[in-house]
N, C-alpha and C positions, 0 to 999 in steps of 0.2 A: 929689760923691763923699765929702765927709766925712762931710755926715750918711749916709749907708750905712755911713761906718765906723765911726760911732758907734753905730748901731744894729748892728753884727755884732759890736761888744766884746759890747754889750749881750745878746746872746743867748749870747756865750760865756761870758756870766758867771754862767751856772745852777748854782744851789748844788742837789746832789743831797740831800735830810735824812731823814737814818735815821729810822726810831720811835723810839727811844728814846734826841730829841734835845736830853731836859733835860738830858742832864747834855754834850753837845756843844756844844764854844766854837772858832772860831779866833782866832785874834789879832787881839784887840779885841773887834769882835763878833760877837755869837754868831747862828750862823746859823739857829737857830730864829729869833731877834729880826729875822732879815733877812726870812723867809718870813712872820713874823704882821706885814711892813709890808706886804705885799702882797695886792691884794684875792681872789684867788683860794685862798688858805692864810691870810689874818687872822683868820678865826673856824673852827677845826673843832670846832661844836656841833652839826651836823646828825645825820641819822638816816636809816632807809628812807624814812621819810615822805616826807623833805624832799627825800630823794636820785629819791623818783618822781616827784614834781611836778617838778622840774625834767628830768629825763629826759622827764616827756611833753610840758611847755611845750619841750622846744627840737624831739621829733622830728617833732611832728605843726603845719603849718600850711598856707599857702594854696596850696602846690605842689600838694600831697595832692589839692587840688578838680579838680584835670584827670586823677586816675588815670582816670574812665569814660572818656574819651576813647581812654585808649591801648587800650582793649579794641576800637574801631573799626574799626584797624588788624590787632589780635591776633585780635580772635574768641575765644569764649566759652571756649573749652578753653587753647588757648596762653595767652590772658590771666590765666585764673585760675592756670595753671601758674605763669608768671612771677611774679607777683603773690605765689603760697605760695614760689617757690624763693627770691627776694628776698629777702623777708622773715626766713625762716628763716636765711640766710645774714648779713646782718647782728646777727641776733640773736646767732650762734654768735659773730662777730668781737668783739662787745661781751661776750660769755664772756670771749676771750680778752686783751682788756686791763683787763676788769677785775679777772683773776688774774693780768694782767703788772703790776698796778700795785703792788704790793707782795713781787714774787716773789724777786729776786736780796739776798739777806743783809739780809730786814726793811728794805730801801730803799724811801722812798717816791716815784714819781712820777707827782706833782701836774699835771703838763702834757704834753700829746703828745707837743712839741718835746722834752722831755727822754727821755722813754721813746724816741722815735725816733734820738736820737743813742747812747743806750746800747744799742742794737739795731745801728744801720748804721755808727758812726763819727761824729765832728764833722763833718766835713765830707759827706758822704753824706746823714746824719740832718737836715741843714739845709736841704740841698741839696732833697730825696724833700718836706720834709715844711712849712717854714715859707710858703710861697707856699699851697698847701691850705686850712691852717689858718687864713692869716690871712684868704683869701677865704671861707672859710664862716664865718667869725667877719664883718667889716666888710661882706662882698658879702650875706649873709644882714641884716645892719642896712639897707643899701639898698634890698634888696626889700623891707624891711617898710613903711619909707617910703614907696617905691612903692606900694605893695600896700594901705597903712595911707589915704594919699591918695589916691587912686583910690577907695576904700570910701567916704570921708568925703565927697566929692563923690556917689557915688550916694546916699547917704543922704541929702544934703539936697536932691538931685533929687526923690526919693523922699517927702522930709516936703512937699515943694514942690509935687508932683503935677501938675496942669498951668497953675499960674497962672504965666501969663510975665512977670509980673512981678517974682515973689518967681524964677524962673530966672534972669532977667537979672541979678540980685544977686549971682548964684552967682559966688564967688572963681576965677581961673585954676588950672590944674593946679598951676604952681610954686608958688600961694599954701597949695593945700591940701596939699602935702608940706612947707612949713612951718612949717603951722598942727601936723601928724601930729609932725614934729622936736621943734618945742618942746614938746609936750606930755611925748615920747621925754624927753629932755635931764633936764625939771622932777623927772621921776619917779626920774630915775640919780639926782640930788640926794640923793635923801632915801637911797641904800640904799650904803654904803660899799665892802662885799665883797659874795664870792658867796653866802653862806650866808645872808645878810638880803633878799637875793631870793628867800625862799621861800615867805612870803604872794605876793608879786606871781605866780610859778609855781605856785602852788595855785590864784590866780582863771583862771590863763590854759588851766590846764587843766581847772577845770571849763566854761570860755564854749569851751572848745576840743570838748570830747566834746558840751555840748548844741546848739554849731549845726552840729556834722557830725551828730548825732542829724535836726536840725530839717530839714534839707537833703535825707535820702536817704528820709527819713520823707512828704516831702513831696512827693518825685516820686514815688513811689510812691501815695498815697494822692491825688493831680491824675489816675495816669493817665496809659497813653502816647496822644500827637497820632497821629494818622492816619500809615498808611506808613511804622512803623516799620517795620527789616529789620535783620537781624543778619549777613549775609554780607558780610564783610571787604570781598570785590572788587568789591563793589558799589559804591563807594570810588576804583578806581580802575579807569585801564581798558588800560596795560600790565604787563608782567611788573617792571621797574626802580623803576617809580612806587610798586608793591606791596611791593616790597624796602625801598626807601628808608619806605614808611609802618610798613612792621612794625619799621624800627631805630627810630624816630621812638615807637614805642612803648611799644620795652622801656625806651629815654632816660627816658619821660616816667614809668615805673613805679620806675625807679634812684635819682631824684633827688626822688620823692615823698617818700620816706626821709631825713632828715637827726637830726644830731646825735653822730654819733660823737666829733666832734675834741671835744665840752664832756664824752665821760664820764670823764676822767682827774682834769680839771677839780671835776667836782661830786664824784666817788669821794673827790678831796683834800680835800673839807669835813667828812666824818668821821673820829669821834675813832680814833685808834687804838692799840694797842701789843704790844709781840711774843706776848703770849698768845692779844689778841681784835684780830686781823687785821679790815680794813675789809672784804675778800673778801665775806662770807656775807651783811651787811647792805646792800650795795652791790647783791647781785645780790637780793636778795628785794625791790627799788626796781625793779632791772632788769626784773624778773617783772611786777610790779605795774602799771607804766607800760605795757610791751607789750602786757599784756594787754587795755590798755584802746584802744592803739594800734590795735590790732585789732579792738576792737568801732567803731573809728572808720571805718578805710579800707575793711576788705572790706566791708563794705553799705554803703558810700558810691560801690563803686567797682562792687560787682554789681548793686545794686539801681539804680545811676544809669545802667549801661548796659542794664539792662533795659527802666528808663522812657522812652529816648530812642533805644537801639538806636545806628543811623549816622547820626542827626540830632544828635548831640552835638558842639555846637560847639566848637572848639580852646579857647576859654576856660574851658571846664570846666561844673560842675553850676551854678555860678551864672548860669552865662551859657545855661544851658537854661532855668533855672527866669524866667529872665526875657524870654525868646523865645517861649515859647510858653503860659507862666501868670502872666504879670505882670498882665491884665487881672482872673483869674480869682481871684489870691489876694491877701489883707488888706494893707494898704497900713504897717499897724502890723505885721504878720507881718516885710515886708521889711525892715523899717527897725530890727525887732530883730535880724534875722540880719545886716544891714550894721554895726551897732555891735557885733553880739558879735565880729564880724571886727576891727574896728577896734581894740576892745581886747586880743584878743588877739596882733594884731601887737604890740602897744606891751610885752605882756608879755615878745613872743618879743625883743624888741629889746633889754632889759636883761639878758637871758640870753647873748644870744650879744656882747654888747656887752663884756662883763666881761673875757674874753681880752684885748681891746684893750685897754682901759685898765690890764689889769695889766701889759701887754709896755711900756706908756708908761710907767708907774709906775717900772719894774726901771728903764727910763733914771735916772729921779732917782737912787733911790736908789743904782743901783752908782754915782756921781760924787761925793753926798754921805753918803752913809750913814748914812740917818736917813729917816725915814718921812718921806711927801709931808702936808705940810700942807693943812689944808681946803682952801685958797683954790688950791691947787697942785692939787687934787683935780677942783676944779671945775671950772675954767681947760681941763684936761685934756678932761673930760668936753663942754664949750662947743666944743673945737676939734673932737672928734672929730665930734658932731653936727653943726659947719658941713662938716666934709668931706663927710658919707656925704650931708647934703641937697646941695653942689652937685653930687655924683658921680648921685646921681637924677635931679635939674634936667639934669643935663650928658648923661646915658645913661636916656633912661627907657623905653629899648627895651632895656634887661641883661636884662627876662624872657624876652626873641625867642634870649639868647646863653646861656639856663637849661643847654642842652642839650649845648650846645660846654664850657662853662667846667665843668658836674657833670661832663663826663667827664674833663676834667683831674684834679678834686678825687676822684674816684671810688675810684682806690687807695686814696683815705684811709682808708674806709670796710672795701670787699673786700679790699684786697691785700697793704697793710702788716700789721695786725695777723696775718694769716699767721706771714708771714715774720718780724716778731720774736717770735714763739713759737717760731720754728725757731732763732734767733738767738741768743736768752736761757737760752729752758728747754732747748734741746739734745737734742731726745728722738730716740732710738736709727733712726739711717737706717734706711729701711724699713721702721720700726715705722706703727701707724694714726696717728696724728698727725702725723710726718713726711710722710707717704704724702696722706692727708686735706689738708696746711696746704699743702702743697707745690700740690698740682691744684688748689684753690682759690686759692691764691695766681698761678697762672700762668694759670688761665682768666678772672680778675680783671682781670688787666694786657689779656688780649685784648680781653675786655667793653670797656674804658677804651679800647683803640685803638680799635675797631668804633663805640665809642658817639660818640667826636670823630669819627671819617672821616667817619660817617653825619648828623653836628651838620653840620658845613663844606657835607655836596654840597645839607641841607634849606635853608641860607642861601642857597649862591649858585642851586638851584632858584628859590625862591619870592622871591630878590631882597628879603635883608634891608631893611626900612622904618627907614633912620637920621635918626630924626627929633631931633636935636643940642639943646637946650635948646629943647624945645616937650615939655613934658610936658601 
């Protein structure tokens, strides 16, 4: 119990810092000097640029490779539906905090948790929003792990092709989430805050658009296998089992989408001051990323259920492209598109890693007050990486609970930023934004219920595989 109540000073002790907080001191120190000790606020030199690449490295990754699948369940019309309304809907919500980030008396707020207590209350905004954040921030570092070893192991299945000798060499599962950690770790080393992760977010978004390019390029241009069909029920074969696959769909299209809880995050790495608001450069990032978001997922997600139809495996387009054209395509082909994966998780890993260590960081500092030294920085960064690999090792079936735990996090995304628009900027009952933030805000909360109920009955159907440290 203490350390929790060390960590709940520690969140109550968010310094909210105006723009124009050069000339702002309290007694002793000055709270700018306390936000530039912290990696998320220590350097605001970024720009659009830097504010896209990182918006695209955190929204687009390997979740995204099973959107064809949910089209199995949806069918061609419902799926593309869903697929546009999503979309378009988080875009709107990322509108809205990125003109809540600056909105109330030239305040700026750099972090979710802060925006969401100045929205709900301390206690409320803690309550709604710290458990979210910290799992899309830490539980998103696990799946990369995951995700990151598991690639690196087909890859050198892949370079190894079928001499079984060079397979028998091949490292266990726990060795190759490891080998994925340490490399994770080496690279935090080198980048202080968030805003010096911006080369690293500019490679991960370019290996991010060319092997979701190479991917849906490639089923398409292979050709569909014999027996494709596109009729949903063909799929199942009662009325409950159709139910339960069409939630199992729109789940798998909800949670392709991520990155909402880092844009308050990256929006804080621009300069700003009461003339030239962050607002306009923030959102010409926000444009720029999505647009490219979407030359990723929709012809990754139409053209890969076109290529495979209801033969699209629950693992997604990689695990088509290797079911039915492993034999047929280039052995260097694969083993490029396995390492651009690899690297890109490692991008996405120091992106969403940053919250963490900034929320560890504020521990020091509100105790001693005074910035975390190197070796305190590092230490940091070592622990967190042994947690998230043995939390892999320990659970390396969390992508079987992708579905259960996004619908928990799911407000974060649809529901809250609603409602503190309605909270904050106060606009006139019954007006269209009122009207608007409000039905979105409460058909958001239903999504969230419908998408967990329907997570829990797909486990205990198909008899979750808790396979406990056997990665």
């Amino acid at each position: 119990m203490g350390d929790v109540d060390r960590i709940e000073r520690c969140f109550s002790s968010f310094k909210i810092i105006p723009i124009n907080d050069d000339t702002l001191h309290s007694e002793g120190t000055g709270l700018k000097e306390i936000e530039s000790w912290l990696p998320i606020t220590e350097s605001r030199k970024g720009n659009a640029y830097t504010a896209a690449f990182h918006l695209f490295s955190s929204a687009v990754g390997t979740p995204a490779l099973v959107l064809p699948f949910a089209f199995t369940s949806l069918g061609w019309s419902w799926g593309i539906v869903v697929l546009i309304v999503i979309f378009a809907w988080r875009l709107y919500t990322m509108w809205l905090l990125v003109h809540l980030h600056e909105m109330v008396n030239g305040t700026r707020y750099s972090r979710y948790l802060q925006l969401a207590i100045v929205a709900f209350g301390e206690k409320l905004g803690k309550c709604l929003s710290i458990f979210p954040t910290m799992y899309l921030s830490g539980g998103t570092c696990v799946m990369s792990i995951i995700a990151g070893g598991r690639t690196l192991q087909l890859f050198y299945n892949t370079i190894c092709e079928n001499d079984q000798h060079c397979l028998h060499k091949s490292l266990s599962g726990a060795q190759w989430f490891l080998v994925f950690v340490c490399l994770a770790i080496l690279i935090a080393q080198f980048f202080p805050n968030l805003n010096s992760l911006a080369w690293v977010s500019f490679v991960g978004s370019i290996l991010g658009v060319t092997y979701f390019t190479m991917l849906w390029a490639l089923s398409i241009v292979k050709g569909r296998p014999n027996g494709v069909t596109y009729n949903p029920s063909n799929n199942v074969t009662t009325t409950m089992a159709q139910f339960r696959a069409v939630l199992n769909g729109i789940a798998v299209v909800a949670i392709a989408f991520r990155g909402h809880n880092l844009v308050l995050e990256i929006q804080g790495t621009l300069p700003s001051n009461p003339k030239h608001p962050t607002k306009t450069r923030m959102w010409r990032g926000v444009m720029a990323s999505y647009s490219f978001v979407a030359m990723c997922v929709f012809p990754l997600a139409i053209g890969g259920y076109w290529a495979y139809g209801n033969m699209m495996p629950g693992n997604g387009i990689m695990g088509a492209i290797a079911k039915y054209h492993q034999e047929s395509t280039p052995k260097w082909l694969i083993g490029t598109i396995y390492m651009m994966i690899v690297i890109q998780c490692l991008c996405s890993f120091q992106i969403y890693a940053m919250p963490v260590f900034d929320n560890l960081e504020r521990i020091y500092v509100s105790r001693h007050l005074k910035a975390c030294p190197r070796w305190v920085r590092s230490c940091i960064k070592l622990f967190f990486g042994g947690l998230t690999y043995f939390i892999s090792v320990a659970f390396p079936f969390l992508g079987s609970l992708a579905a259960f735990v996004g619908g928990i996090a799911l407000p974060l995304s649809l529901v809250y930023p609603c409602f503190m628009w309605i909270s904050i900027n106060k606009p006139q009952r019954n007006s269209l934004m009122y009207c608007l933030n409000m039905f979105l805000g409460c058909l958001g909360i239903l999504i969230s219920v419908v998408q967990v109920a329907g997570a829990l009955w797909n486990l205990v159907v198909d008899k979750l595989d808790t396979n406990f440290f056997n990665p």
